[in-house]
FITI-986860 format. One record per residue (C-alpha): residue in three letters; x negated, y negated, z. Coordinates in steps of 0.02 Angstrom, whole numbers, padded with zeros to 5 digits, always signed. Each point is the difference from the previous one (the first is absolute). Layout:
N
ALAXYZ/...
This chain:
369
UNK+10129+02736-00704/UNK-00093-00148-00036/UNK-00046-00028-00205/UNK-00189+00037+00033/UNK+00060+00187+00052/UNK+00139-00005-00138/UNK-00145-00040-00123/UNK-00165+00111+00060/UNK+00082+00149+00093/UNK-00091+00141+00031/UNK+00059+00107-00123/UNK-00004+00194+00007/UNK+00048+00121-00126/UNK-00029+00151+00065/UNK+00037+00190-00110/UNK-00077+00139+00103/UNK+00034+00216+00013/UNK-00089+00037+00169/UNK-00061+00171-00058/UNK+00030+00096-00131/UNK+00088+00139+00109/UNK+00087-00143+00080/UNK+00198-00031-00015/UNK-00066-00193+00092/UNK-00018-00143-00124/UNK-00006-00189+00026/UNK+00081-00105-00147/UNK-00004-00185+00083/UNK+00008-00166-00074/UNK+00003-00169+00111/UNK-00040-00165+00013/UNK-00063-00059+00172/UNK-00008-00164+00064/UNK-00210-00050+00002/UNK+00029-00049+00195/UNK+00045+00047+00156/UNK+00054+00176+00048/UNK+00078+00130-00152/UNK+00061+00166+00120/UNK+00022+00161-00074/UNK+00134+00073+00083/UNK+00052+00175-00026/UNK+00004+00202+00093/UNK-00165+00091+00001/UNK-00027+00080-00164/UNK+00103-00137-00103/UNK-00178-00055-00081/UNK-00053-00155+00093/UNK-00177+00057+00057/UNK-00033+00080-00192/UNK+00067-00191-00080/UNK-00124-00086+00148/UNK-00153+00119-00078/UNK+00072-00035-00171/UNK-00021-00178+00033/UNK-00170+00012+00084/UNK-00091+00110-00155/UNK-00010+00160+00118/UNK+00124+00124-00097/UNK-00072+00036-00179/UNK+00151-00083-00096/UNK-00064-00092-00161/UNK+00171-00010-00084/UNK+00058-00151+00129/UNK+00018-00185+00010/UNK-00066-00112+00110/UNK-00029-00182+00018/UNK-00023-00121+00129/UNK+00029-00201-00042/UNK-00029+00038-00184/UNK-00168+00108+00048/UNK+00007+00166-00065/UNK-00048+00144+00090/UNK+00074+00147-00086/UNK+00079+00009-00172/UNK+00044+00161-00084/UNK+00050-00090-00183/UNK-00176-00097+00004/UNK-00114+00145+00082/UNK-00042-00115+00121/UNK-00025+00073+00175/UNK-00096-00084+00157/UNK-00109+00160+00117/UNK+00066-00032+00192/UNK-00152-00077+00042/UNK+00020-00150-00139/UNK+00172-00035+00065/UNK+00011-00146+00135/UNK+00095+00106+00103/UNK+00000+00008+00186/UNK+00084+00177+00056/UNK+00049+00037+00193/UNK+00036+00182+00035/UNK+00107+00084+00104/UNK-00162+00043+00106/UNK-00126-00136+00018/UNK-00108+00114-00097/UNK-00162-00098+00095/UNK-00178+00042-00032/UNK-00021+00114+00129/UNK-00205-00037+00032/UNK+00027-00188-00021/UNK+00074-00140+00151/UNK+00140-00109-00033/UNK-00117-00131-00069/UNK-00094+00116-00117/UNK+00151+00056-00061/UNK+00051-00174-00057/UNK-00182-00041-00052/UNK+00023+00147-00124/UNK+00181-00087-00071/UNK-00101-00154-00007/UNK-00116+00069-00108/UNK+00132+00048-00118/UNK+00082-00146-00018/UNK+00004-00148-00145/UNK-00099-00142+00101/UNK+00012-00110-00147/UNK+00207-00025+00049/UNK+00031+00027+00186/UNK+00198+00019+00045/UNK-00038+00008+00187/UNK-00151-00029+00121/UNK-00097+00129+00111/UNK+00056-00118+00142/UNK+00184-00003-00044/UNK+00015+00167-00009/UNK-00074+00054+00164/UNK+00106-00119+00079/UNK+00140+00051-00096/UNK-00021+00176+00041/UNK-00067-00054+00193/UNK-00164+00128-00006/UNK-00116-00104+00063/UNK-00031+00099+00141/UNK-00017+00168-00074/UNK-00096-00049-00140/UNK-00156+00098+00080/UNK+00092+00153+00061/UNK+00018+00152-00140/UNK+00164+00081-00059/UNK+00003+00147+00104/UNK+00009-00138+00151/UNK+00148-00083-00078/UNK+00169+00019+00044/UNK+00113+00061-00148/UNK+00079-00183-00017/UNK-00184-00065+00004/UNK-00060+00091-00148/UNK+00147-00065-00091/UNK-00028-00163+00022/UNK-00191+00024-00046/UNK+00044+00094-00154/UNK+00127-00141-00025/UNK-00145-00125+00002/UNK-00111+00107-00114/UNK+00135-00002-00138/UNK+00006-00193+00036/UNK-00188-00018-00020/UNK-00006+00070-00162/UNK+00082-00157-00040/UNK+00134+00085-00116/UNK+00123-00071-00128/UNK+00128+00105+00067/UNK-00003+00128+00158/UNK+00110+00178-00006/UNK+00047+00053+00183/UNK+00048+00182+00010/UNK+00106+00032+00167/UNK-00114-00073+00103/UNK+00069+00048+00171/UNK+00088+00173-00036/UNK-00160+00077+00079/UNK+00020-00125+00180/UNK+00119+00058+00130/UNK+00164-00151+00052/UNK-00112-00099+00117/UNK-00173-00027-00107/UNK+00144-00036-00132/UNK+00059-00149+00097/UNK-00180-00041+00038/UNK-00035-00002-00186/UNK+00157-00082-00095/UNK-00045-00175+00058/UNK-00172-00001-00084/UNK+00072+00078-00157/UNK+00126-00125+00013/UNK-00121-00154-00011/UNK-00083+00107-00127/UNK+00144-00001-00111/UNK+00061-00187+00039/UNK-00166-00092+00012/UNK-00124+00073-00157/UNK+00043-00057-00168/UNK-00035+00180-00060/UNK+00147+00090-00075/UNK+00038+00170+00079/UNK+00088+00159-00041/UNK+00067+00081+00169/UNK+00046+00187+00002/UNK+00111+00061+00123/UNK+00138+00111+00027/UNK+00048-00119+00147/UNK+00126-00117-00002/UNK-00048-00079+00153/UNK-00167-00056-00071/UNK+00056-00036-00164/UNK+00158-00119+00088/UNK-00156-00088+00078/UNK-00129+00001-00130/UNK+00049-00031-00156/UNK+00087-00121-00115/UNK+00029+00125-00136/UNK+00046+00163-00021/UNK-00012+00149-00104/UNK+00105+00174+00040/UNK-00043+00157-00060/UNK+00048+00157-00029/UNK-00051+00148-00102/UNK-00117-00115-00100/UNK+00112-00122-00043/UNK+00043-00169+00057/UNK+00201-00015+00049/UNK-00007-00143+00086/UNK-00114-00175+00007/UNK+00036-00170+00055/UNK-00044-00142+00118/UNK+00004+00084+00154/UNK+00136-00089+00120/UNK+00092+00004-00174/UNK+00015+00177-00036/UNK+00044+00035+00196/UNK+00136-00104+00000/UNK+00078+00098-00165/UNK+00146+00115-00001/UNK-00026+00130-00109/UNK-00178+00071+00048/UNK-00100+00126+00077/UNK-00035-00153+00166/UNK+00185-00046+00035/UNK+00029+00203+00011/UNK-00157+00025+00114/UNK+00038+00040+00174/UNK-00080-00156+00067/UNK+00045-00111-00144/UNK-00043-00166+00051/UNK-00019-00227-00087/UNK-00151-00085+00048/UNK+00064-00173+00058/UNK-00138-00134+00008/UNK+00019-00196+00057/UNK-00103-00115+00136/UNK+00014-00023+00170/UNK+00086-00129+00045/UNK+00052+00009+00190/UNK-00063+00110+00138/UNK+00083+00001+00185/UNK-00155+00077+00099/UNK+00126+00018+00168/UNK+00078+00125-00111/UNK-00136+00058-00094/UNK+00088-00016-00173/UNK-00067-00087-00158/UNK+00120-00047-00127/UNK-00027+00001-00215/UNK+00119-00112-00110/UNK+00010+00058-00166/UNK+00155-00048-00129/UNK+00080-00123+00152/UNK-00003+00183+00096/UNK-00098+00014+00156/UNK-00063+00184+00065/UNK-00058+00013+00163/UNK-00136+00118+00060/UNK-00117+00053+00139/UNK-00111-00125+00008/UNK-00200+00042-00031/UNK-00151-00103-00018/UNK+00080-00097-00154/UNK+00002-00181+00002/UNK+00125-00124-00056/UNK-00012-00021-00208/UNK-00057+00179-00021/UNK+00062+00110-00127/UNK+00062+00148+00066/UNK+00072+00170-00112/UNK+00130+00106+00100/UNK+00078+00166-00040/UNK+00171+00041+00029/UNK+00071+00160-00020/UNK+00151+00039-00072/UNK+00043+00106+00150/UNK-00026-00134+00106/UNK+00140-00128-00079/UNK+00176+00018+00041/UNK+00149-00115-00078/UNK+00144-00093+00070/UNK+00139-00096-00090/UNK-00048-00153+00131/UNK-00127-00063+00128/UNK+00033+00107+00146/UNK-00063-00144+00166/UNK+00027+00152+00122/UNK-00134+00084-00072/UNK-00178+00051+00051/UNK-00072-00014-00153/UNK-00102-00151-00061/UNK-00016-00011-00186/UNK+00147-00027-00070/UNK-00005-00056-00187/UNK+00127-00041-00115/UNK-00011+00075-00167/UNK+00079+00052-00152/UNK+00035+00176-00051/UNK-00095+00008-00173/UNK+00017+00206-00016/UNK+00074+00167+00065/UNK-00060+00182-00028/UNK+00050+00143+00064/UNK-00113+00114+00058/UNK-00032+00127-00146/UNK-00075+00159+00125/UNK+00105-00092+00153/UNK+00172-00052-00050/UNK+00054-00035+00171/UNK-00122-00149-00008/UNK-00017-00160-00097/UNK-00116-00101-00014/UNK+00020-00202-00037/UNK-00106-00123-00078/UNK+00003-00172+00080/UNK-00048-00161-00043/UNK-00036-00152+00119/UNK-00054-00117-00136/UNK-00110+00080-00103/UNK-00085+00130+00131/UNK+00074+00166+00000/UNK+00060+00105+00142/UNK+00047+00175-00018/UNK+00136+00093+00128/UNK+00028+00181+00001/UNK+00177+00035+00089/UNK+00129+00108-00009/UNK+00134+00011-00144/UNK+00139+00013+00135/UNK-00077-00150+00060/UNK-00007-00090-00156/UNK+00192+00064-00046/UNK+00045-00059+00173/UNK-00080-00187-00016/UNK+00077+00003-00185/UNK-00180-00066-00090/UNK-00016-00036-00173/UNK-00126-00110-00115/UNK-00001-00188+00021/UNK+00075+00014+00178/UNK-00084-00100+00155/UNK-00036+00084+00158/UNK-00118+00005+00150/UNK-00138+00127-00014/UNK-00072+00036+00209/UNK-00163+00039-00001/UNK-00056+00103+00140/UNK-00190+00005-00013/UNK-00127-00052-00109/UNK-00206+00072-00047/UNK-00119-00138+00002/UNK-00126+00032-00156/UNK-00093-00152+00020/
């Protein structure tokens, strides 16, 4: 986290009892970084929507904190509190929640409207390209596909030109495939605007691809919080016991053998190679790896049909606390962590133990971007 985050986070203190005849309460206090993408990660019902409205000024909670680079929105100690409408705050919803009567380009004029001209963040132009919805700017949301809306309502919040824009599960409601369509555009979103964003989800999947930081929680309480790829590389917590726990390695392209239609990343004098897409050479590329996906082996096996073949250092073991016929290991090739979930017979058998060298196989890896 660079020192501007360390200094101006986006603080948020937040005390609050649901309803009065509710067990549910939400006792949270962090300190996110003031860019790029803060996930809360957590089951339905562990409070992430209620600390997103908490945030936003939409649940009647005076008794909070909240601040943004020093600007205070919401303090309980100095009665201070900010109506949703005074907060620079761009919200996406889990439905695009469109203006029914209005086109695409009404409902942006209308976000326009709203916004603080005085200090533009980002251009009409910019975001329709961002967004690509050029072409249905006339058309009106009932004509829109479900991964259309989104990305209008996406470039409504955008238009607002907010200080900081709260995104609350914005594909649960699109089926796999308008998903897929989607995640690219909400991918530039996140990587391209220098708007800081709070992500909800209760998917790993997006959050492995979205965002830099990460929040967990559960019963209204934060266990968990960290850099992303740093907390899913540790033993020890609710990611490296998740069924699909899974590292995030990222490095640039630096070969690519078209006659087999492989690209290659070095990273830590490692190379990984993968199927190759429309990247070019120099591009950074993020890959997930699944601890399911990595076996071990005391020594390069030549005979072998697997490609990626790193050598690394055992840094940790844990058994498996719901499992114990499984184990799961924490690598390190140079700095980047690798996880492997194997058995313990297996691990017995090949006689591992902390500080020891070996070969982890990897047998497939996710391209993120």
């Amino acid at each position: 986290m660079s020192s501007k985050q360390d200094h101006n986070p986006l603080c948020v203190q937040v005390t609050y009892q649901h309803l009065k005849t509710s067990t549910f309460s939400l006792d949270v206090d962090l300190k996110l970084p003031n860019s790029g993408v803060s996930a809360l990660f957590g089951p339905s019902g562990s409070g992430k929507t209620t600390l997103l409205r908490c945030i936003a000024g939409l649940e009647p909670n005076k008794q909070s904190s909240i601040t943004l680079n020093g600007e205070i929105w919401q303090s309980g100690t100095k009665s201070i509190y900010s109506p949703a409408h005074k907060r620079p705050i761009g919200y996406v919803f889990q439905d695009a929640n469109l203006f029914p009567h209005l086109s695409a380009k009404e409902n942006l004029q209308f976000a326009i409207k709203r916004a603080n001209s005085a200090q533009p963040i980002i251009s009409y132009k910019d975001v329709i390209r961002l967004m690509n919805i050029e072409a249905i700017l006339s058309q009106y949301p009932a004509q829109l596909s479900g991964g259309e809306r989104q990305r209008v309502a996406m470039a409504r919040a955008l238009l607002i030109q907010p200080k900081l824009l709260l995104m609350d599960e914005p594909l649960s409601a699109l089926d796999d495939a308008l998903k897929q369509e989607i995640l690219p555009y909400l991918e530039q979103l996140c990587r391209r605007t220098s708007i800081p964003i709070i992500y909800v989800s209760h998917s790993l999947d997006e959050v492995i691809r979205l965002a830099d930081y990460m929040v967990v929680l559960d019963k209204g309480r934060a266990i968990e919080e960290g850099k992303t790829q740093s907390l899913l590389g540790k033993l020890g917590t609710s990611f490296s016991r998740y069924q699909d726990a899974s590292v995030v390695v990222s490095g640039a392209v630096t070969r690519q053998e078209p006659k087999w239609g492989l690209s290659w990343i070095s990273f830590d004098n490692q190379t990984i190679a993968f199927k190759q897409g429309d990247e070019k050479l120099g591009d950074l590329i993020r890959l997930r790896i699944q601890s399911k996906d990595v076996s071990l082996a005391l020594s390069k096996q030549d005979n072998s049909s697997i490609l990626n073949r790193l050598s690394v250092l055992i840094d940790d073991l844990e058994r498996d606390p719901k499992d114990p016929s499984m184990i799961m290991v924490r690598l390190l090739a140079g700095t980047t962590t690798i996880l492997a979930k194997i058995t313990t017979l297996s691990a017995h058998n090949l006689r591992l133990e902390k500080g020891q060298t070996i070969i982890a196989q990897i047998k497939s890896v996710a391209v993120l971007s």
